[in-house]
C-alpha positions as CSV (number, residue, x, y, z in Angstrom):
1,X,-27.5,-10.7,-11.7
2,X,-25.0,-13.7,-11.4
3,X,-21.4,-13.5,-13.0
4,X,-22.7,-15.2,-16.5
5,X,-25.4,-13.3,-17.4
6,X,-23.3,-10.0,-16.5
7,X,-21.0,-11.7,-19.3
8,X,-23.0,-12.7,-21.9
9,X,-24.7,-9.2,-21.5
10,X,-21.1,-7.8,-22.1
11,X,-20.5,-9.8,-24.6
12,X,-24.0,-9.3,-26.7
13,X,-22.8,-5.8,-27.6
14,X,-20.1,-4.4,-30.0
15,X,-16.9,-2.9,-27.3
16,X,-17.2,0.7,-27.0
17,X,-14.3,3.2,-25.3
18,X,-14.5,1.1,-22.0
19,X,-12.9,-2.0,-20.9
20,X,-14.6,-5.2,-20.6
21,X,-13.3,-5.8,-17.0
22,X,-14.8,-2.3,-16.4
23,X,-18.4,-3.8,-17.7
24,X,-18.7,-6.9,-16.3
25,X,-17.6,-5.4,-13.2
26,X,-20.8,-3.1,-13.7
27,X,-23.2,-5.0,-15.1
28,X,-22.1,-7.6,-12.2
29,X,-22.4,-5.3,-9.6
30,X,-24.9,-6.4,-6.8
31,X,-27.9,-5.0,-6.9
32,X,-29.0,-3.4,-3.4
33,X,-32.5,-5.1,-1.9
34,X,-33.6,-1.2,-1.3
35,X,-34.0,1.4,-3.1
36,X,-31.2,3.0,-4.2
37,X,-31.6,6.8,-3.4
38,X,-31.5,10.0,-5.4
39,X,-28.1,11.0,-6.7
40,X,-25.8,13.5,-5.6
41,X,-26.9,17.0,-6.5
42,X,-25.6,18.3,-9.8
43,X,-21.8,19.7,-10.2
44,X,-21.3,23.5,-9.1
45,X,-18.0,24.9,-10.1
46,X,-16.4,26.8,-6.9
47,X,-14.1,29.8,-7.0
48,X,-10.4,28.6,-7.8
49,X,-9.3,29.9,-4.9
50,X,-11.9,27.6,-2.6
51,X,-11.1,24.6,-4.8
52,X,-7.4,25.8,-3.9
53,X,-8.7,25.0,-0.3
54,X,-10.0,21.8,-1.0
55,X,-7.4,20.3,-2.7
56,X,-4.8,21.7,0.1
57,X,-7.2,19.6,2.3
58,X,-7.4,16.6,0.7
59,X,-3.7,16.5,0.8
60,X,-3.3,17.5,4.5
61,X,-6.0,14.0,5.4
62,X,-4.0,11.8,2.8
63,X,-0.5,13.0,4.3
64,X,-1.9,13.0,8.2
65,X,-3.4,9.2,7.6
66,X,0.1,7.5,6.2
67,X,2.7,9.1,8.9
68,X,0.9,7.1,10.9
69,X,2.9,4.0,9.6
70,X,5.7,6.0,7.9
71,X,6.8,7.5,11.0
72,X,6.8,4.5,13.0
73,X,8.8,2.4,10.2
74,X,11.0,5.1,9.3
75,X,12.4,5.7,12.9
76,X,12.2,2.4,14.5
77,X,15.7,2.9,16.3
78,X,15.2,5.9,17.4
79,X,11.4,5.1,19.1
80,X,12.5,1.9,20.8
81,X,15.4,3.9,22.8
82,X,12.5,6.3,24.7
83,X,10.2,3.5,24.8
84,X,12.9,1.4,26.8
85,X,12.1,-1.0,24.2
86,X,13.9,-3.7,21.4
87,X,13.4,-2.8,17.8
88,X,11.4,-6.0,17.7
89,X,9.0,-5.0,20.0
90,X,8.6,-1.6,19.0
91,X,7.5,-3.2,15.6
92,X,4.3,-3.7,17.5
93,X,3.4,-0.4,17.4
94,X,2.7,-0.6,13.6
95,X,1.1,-4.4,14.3
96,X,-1.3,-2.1,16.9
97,X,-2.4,0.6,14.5
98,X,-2.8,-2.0,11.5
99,X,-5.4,-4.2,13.7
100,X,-8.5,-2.0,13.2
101,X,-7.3,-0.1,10.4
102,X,-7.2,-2.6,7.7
103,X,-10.6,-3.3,8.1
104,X,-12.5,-0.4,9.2
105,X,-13.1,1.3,5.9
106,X,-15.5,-1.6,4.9
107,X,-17.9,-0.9,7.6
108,X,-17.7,2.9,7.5
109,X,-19.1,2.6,4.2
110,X,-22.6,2.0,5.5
111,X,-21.9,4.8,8.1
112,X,-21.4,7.0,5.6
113,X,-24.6,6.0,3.7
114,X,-26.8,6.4,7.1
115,X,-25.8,9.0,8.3
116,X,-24.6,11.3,5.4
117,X,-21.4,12.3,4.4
118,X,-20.9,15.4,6.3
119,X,-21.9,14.2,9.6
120,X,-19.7,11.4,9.2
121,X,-16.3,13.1,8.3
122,X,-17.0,16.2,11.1
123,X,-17.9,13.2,13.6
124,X,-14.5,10.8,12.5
125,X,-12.0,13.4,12.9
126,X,-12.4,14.4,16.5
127,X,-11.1,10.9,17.3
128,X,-8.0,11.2,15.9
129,X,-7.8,14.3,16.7
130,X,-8.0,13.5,20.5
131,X,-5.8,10.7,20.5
132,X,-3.3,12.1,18.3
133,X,-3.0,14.9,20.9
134,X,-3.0,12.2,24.1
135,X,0.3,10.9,22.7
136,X,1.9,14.0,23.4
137,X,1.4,12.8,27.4
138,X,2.7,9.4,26.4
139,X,6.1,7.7,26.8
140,X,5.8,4.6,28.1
141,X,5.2,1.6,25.7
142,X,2.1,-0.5,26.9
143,X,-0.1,2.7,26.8
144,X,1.8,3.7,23.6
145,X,0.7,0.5,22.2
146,X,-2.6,1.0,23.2
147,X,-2.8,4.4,21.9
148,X,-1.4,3.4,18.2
149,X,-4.5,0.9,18.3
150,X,-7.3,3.2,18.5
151,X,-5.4,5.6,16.3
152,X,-5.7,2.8,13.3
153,X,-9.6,2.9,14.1
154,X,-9.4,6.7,14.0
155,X,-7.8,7.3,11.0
156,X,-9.3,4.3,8.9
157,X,-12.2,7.4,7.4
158,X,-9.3,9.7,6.5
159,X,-7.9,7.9,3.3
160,X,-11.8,8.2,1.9
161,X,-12.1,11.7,3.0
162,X,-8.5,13.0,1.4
163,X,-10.2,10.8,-2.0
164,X,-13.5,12.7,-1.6
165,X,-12.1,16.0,-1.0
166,X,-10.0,16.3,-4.2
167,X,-13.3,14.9,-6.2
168,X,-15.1,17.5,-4.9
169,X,-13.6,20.1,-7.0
170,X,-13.6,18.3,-10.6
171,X,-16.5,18.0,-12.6
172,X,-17.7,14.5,-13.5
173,X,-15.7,14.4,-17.0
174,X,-12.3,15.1,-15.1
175,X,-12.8,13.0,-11.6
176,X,-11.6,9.8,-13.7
177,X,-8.3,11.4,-14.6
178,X,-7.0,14.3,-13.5
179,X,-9.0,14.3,-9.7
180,X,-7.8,10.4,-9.3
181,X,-4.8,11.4,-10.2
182,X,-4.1,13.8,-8.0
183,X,-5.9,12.1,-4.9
184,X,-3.5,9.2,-5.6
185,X,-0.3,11.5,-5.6
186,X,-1.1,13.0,-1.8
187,X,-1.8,8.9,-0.5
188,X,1.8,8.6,-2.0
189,X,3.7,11.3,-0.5
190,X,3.6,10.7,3.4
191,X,6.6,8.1,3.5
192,X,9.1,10.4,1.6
193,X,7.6,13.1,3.4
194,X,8.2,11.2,7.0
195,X,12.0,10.3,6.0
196,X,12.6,14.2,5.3
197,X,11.5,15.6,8.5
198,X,12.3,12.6,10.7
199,X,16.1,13.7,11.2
200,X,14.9,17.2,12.4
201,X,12.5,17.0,14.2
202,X,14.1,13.9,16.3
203,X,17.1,16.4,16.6
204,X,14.9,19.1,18.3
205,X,12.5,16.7,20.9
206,X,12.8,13.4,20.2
207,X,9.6,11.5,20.4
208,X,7.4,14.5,21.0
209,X,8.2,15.9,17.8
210,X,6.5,13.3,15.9
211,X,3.7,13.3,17.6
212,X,3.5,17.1,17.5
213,X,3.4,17.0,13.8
214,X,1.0,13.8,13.6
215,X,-1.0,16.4,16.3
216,X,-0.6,19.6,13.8
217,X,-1.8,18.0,10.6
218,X,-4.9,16.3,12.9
219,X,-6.2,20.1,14.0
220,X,-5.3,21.0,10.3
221,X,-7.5,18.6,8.7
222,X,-10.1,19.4,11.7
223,X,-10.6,22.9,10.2
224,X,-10.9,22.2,6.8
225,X,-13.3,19.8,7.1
226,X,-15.9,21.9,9.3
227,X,-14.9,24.9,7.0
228,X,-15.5,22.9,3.6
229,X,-18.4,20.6,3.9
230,X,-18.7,18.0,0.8
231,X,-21.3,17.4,-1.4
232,X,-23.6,14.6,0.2
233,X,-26.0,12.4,-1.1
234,X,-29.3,11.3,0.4
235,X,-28.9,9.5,3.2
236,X,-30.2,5.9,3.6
237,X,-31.3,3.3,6.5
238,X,-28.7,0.6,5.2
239,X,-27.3,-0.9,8.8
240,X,-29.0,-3.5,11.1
241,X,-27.8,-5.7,13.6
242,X,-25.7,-8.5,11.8
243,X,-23.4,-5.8,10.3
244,X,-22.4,-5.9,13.8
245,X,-21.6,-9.5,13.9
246,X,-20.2,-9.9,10.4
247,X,-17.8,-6.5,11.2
248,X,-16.3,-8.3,14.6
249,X,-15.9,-11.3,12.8
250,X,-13.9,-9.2,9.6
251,X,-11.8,-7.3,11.8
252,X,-10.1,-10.2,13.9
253,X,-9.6,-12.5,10.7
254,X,-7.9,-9.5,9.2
255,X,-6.6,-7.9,12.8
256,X,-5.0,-11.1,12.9
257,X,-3.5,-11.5,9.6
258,X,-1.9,-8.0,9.7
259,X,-0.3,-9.0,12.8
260,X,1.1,-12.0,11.4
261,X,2.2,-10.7,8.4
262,X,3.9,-7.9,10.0
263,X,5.5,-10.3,13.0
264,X,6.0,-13.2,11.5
265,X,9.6,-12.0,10.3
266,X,10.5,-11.0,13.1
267,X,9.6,-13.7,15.7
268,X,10.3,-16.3,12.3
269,X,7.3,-18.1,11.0
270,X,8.2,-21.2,12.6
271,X,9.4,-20.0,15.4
272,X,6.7,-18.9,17.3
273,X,3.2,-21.1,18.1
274,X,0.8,-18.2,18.6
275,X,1.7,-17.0,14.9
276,X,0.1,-20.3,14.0
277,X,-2.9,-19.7,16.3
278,X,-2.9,-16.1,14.9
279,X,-3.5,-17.9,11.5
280,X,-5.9,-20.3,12.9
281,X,-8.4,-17.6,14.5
282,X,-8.2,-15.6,11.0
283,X,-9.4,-18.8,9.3
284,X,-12.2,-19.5,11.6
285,X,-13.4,-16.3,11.5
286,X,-13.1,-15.8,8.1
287,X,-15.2,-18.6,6.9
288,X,-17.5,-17.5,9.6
289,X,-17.9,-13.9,7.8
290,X,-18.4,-16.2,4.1
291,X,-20.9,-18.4,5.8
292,X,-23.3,-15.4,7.4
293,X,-22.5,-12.8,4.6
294,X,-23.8,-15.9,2.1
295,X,-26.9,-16.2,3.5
296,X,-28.2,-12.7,4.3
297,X,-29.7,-10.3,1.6
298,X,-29.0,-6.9,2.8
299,X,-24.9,-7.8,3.0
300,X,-22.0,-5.8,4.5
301,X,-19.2,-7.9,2.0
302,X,-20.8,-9.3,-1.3
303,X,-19.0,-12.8,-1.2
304,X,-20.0,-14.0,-4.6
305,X,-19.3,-11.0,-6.3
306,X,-16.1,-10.2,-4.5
307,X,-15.1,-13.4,-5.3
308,X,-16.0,-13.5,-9.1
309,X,-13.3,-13.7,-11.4
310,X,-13.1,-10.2,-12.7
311,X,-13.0,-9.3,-9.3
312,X,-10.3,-11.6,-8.3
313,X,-8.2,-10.2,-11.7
314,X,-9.0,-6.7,-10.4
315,X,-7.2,-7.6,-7.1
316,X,-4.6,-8.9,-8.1
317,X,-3.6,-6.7,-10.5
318,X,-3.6,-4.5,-7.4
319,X,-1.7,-6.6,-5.3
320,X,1.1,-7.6,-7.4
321,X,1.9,-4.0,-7.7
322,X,1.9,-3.6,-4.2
323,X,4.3,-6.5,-3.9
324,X,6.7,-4.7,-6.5
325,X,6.1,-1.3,-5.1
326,X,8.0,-2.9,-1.8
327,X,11.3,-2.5,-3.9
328,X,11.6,1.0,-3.1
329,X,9.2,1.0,0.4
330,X,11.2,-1.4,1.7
331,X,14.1,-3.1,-0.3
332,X,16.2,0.1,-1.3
333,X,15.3,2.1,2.0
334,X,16.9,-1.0,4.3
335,X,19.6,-2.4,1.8
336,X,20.9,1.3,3.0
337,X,20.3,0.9,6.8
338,X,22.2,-2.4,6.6
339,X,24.8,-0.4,5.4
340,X,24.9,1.8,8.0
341,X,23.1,5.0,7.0
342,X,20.2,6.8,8.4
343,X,17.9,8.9,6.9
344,X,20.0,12.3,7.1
345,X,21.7,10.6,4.5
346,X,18.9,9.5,2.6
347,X,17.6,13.3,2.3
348,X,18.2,13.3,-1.4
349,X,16.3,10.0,-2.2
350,X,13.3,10.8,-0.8
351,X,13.3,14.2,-2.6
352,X,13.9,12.1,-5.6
353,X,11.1,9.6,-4.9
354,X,8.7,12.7,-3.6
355,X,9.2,14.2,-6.8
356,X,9.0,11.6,-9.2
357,X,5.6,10.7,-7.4
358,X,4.3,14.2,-8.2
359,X,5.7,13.9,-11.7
360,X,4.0,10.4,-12.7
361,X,0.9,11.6,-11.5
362,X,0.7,15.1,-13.2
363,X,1.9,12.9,-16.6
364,X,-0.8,10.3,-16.1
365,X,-3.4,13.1,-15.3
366,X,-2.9,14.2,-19.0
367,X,-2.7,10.6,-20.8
368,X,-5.0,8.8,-19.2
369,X,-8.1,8.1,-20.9
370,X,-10.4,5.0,-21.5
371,X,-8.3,2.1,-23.7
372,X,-5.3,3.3,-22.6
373,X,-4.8,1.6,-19.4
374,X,-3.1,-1.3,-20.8
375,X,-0.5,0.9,-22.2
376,X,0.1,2.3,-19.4
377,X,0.3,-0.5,-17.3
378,X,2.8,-1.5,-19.6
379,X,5.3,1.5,-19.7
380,X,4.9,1.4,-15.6
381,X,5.5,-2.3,-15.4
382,X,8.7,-1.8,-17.5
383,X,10.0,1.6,-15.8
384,X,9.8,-1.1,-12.5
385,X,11.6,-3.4,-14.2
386,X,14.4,-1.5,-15.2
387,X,14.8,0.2,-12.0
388,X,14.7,-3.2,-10.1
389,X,17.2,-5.1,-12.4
390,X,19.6,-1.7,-12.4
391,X,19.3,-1.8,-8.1
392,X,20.3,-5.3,-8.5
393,X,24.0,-4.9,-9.2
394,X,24.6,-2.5,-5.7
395,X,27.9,-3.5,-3.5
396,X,28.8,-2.2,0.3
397,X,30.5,0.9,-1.5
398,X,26.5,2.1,-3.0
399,X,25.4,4.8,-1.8
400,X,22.3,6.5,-2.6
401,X,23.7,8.7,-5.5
402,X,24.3,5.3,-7.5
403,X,21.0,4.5,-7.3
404,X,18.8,8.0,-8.0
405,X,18.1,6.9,-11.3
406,X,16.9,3.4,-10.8
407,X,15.1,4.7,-7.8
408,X,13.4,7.6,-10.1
409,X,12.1,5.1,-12.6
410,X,10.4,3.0,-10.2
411,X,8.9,6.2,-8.5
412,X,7.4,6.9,-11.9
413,X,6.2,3.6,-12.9
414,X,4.7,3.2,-9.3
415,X,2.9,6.6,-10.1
416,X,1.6,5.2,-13.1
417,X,0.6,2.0,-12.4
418,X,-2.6,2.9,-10.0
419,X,-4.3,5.4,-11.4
420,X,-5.2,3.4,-14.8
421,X,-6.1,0.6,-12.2
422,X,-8.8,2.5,-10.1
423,X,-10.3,4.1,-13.2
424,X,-10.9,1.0,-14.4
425,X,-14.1,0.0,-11.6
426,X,-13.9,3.5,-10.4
427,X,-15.9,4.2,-13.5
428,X,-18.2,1.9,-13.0
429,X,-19.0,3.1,-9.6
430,X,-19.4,6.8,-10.7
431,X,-22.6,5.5,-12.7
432,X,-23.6,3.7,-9.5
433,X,-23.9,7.3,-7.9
434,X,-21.6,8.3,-4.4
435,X,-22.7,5.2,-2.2
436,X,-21.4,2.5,-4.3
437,X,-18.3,5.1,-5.0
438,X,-17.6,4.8,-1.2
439,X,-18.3,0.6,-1.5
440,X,-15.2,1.0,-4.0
441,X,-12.9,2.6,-2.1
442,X,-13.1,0.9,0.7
443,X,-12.3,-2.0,-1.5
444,X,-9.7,-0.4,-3.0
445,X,-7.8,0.6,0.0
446,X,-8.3,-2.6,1.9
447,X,-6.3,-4.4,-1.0
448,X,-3.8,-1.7,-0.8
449,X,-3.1,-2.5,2.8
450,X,-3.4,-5.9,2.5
451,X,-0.7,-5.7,-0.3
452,X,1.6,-3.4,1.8
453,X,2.3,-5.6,4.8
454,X,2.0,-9.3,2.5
455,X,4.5,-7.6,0.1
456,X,6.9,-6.5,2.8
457,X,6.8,-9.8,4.8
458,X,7.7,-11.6,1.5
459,X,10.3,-9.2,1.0
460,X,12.2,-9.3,3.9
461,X,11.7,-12.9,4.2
462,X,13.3,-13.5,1.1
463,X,16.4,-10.8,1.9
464,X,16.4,-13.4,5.4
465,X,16.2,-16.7,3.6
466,X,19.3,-15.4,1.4
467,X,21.5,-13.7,3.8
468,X,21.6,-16.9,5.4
469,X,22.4,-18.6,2.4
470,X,25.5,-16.6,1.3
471,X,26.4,-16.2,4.8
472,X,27.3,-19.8,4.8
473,X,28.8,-19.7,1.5
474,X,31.3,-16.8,2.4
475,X,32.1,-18.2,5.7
476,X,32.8,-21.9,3.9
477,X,35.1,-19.7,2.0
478,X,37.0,-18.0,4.5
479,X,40.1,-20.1,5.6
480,X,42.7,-19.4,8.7
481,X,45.0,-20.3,6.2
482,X,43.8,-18.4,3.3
483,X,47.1,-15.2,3.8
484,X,44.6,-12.8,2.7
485,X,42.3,-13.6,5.1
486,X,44.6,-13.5,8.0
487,X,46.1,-10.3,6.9
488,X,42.3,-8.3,6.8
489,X,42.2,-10.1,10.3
490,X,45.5,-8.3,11.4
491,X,44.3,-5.2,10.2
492,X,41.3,-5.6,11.9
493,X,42.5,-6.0,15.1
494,X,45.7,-4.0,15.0
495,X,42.9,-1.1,14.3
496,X,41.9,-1.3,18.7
497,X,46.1,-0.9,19.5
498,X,44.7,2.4,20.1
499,X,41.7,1.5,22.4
500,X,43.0,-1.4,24.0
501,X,46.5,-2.8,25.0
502,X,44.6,-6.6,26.0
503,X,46.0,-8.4,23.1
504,X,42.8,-10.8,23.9
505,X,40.6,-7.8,24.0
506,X,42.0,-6.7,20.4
507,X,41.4,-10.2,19.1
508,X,37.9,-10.4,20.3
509,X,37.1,-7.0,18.6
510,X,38.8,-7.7,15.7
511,X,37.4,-10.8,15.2
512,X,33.5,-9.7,15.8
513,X,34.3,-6.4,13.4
514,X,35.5,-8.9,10.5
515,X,32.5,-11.7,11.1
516,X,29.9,-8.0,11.0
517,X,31.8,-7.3,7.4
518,X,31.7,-10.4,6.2
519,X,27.3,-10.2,7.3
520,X,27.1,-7.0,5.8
521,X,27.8,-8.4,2.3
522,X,25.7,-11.2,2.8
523,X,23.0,-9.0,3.1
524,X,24.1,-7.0,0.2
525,X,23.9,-10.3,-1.8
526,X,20.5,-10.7,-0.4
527,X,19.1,-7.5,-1.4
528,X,20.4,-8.0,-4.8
529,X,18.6,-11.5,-5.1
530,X,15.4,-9.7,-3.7
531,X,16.1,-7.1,-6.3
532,X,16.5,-9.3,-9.1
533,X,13.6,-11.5,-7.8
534,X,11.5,-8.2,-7.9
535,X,12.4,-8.1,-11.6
536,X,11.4,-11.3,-12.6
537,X,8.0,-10.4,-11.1
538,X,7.7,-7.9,-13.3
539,X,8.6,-9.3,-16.5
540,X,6.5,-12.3,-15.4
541,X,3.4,-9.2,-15.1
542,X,4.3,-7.8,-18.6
543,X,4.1,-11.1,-20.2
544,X,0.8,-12.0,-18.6
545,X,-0.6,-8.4,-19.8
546,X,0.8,-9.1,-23.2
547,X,-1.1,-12.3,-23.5
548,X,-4.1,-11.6,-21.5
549,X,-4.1,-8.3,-24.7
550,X,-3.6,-10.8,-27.2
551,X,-6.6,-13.0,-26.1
552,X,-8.7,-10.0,-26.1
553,X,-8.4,-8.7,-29.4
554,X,-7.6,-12.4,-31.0
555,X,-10.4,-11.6,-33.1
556,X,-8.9,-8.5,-34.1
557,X,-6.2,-10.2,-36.0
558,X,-8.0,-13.2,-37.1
559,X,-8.8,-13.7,-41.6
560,X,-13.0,-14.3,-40.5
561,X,-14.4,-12.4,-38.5
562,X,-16.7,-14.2,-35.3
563,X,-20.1,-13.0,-36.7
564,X,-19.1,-13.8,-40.2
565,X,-17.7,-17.2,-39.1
566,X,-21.5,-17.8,-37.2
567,X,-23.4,-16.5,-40.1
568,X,-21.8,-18.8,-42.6
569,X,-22.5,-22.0,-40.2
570,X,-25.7,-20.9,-40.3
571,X,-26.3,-20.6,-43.7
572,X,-24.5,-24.4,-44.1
573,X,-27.2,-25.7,-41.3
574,X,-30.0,-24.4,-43.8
């Protein structure tokens, strides 16, 4: 059915408890060339303590899949020194996992359809469980590198099976709220989680501590899933050979994006000619994937309906929140590490974020029901706002105790904001049955990803782009014969009389100690322009839900009713 008809078989009915983006979506849903198999078999209710089990291994997979990145981006520093390595190029270790993971889910979808659900989650976790364990044997950085690669492959089925393990033990009235809910809070948890146990375990083996625990959780979620087998659905012959072609195709244009938009930063976007290649290859092969998947029947990517307008609104909804959620993931987190802190002295904000993610989940588990999601979008998008205009104001003397509140309110709203967001095609799928669930997710976590390393790049771009603009304001500012100046200078480099008695020596240290100061609240400008900038955003996303409400129930507040307004020009025509 093409986009139009979906909508004017939306529109030929009166609106009922869903949303209209959640029926379009439906009714414009493609409709697969074979036949779609039986459903899944009917709910059976499990003894609390087994649906304990499950849930305790849903949020094992959804814990073990993010320290993959978390640990990595947390503890940069401290892996580069092992590695014999720059910061810069250890960054490459998260560019190496992101490669196959970003786009992996979307062809494991048809995996999971062929050759059932069981099979398939028993079969993808020996991978990563073999690899994770081969890193244990690693330190040196090229086979590192290597390694983190075909870890991204292996953990690309865990998201789905953390999601499919905390369905399992709701019954179909509850999976929308309170078993999406909680699903969502375990995918949120690994990167406060990661800055918590970082200091610790570095402290006791370095390197081999992380893996160890990356290790642990693998053999963990080994167990639970041969001990707890999931509900599957009939299989169904759903792969041939161009899947194949289209896949490669997929996973270089977005291999190669991730790597840009994770690099580019670094290297500078200019700066470096194969960034511009990087971008050239994904645009060849992307419109390479458009042109076959436009002309086949049985797709792997629906083109036209990916690229329908609901669809594109659905994305970006989830990408602009992605972008905002980089605030906390990576604005407030390195606004500290500028200043000098690590994350021993970070311990109480990640407690702070871990629990306000548990908190906004458990609360949107209760509220959230169909119709609200606008209002809840709204109070999340406003929690974000304050948080990012309050982090705005932060000096060199901010520490992390000045900014537990603001940091608490954008934990919440972040909380809040995706749950509403899924449920609103999530539903949609459910009355698809499982396959087109699994369809949706991969979807749904290939925007995610997308979002999380666009969102950074732009963010730390933009903290760049400033610090070099009120670096050069400050230093304009800073005369030699300024007497303030030239006293802080003194005390500068009277402060090595005690290291050095090379009067040349002292100056040089001095000097280089006053230009790092005068850096340092650059940056701290720069963070609180990203900050603000961040804020904007927001309101800019609260104004465009207001309207885009108001246009949908402009009816609503209008003297004639539409139907009335038609019947009377029709009874004028007679």
């Amino acid at each position: 059915m093409s986009l139009r008809e979906a909508e004017a078989r939306v529109g030929s009915d009166e609106p009922g408890e869903e949303s209209r983006l959640e029926q379009i979506i439906e009714a414009a849903a493609p409709v697969p060339s074979t036949p779609a198999p039986a459903g899944p078999p009917p709910y059976v209710a499990r003894a609390l303590p087994i649906r304990l089990l499950y849930a305790l291994a849903s949020l094992t997979a959804a814990i073990m899949q993010g320290l993959g990145t978390s640990l990595i981006s947390l503890n940069l520093a401290q892996i580069a020194g092992p590695m014999e390595a720059t910061q810069t190029e250890a960054s490459w270790l998260m560019a190496a996992y992101l490669f196959p993971n970003v786009s992996l889910g979307i062809f494991l979808f048809k995996v999971r359809a062929q050759y059932g659900l069981r099979n398939f989650c028993e079969i993808a976790i020996i991978p990563f469980v073999l690899i994770s364990l081969a890193h244990l044997w690693v330190n040196d950085f090229s086979v590192a590198l290597a390694l983190r690669f075909f870890a991204g492959a292996a953990a690309a089925p865990v998201s789905s099976v953390a999601f499919l393990y905390m369905l399992e033990i709701f019954p179909p009235e509850k999976k929308l709220n309170i078993g999406l809910c909680m699903a969502l809070i375990g995918l949120s948890l690994s990167t406060p989680i990661a800055g918590l146990v970082s200091p610790s375990l570095l402290d006791m083996n370095d390197l081999q501590s992380l893996y160890l625990l990356e290790a642990g959780l693998a053999l963990i979620t080994f167990g639970f899933i041969y001990a707890l087998p999931l509900t599957s659905p009939p299989r169904a012959k759903v792969i041939n050979r161009m899947d194949f072609v289209s896949y490669g195709l997929l996973a270089i244009c977005m291999g190669c994006l991730a790597i840009v938009f994770t690099m580019g930063r670094l290297y500078w976007w200019l700066e470096a000619d194969w960034l511009g290649w990087l971008l050239v290859i994904s645009i060849v092969t992307g419109c390479m994937v458009a042109v076959i998947e436009l002309n086949r029947k049985n797709n792997l990517i629906d083109i036209r309906w990916i690229t329908s307008r609901e669809i594109i609104h659905f994305a970006g909804i989830l990408l602009v929140f992605r972008i905002l959620l980089t605030e906390q993931s990576t604005g407030a987190i390195n606004l500290f590490r500028q200043l000098g802190l690590f994350n021993e002295q970070l311990t109480g904000l990640y407690w702070l974020i871990l629990v306000g993610s548990v908190a906004s989940g458990l609360f949107c588990a209760l509220i959230m029901k169909p119709g609200r999601e606008w209002a809840i979008h709204l109070c999340a998008l406003i929690l974000m706002a304050i948080g990012s205009f309050m982090d705005s104001h932060a000096t060199v003397l901010t520490r992390p105790e000045q900014m537990y509140v603001s940091q608490a309110l954008v934990a919440f709203g972040s909380g809040l904001f995706l749950p509403p967001a899924m449920a609103v095609g999530f539903a949609a799928a459910l009355k698809k049955g499982l396959p087109f669930i699994m369809s949706f997710l991969a979807i749904f976590m290939f925007t995610q990803k997308v979002g999380a390393f666009i969102g950074s790049a732009l963010f730390g771009t933009f903290v760049t782009w400033r610090e070099q603009y009120h670096s050069a304001i400050l230093t304009s500012r800073l005369l030699p014969t300024d007497p303030l100046v030239v006293t802080r200078m003194q005390q500068y480099i009277g402060s090595y009389s005690r290291v050095t008695g090379d009067l040349g020596q002292r100056t040089v240290q001095g000097t280089t100690l006053f230009a790092k100061q005068v850096q340092q609240q650059a940056y701290v400008l720069a963070y609180n322009d990203a900050f603000f900038a961040v804020f904007l955003v927001a309101m800019g996303a609260i104004a465009l839900l207001l309207a885009n409400l108001a246009w949908n129930n402009r009816h609503r507040f209008s003297l004639v009713h539409p139907r009335d307004e038609a019947a009377s020009a029709g009874v004028s025509a007679q």
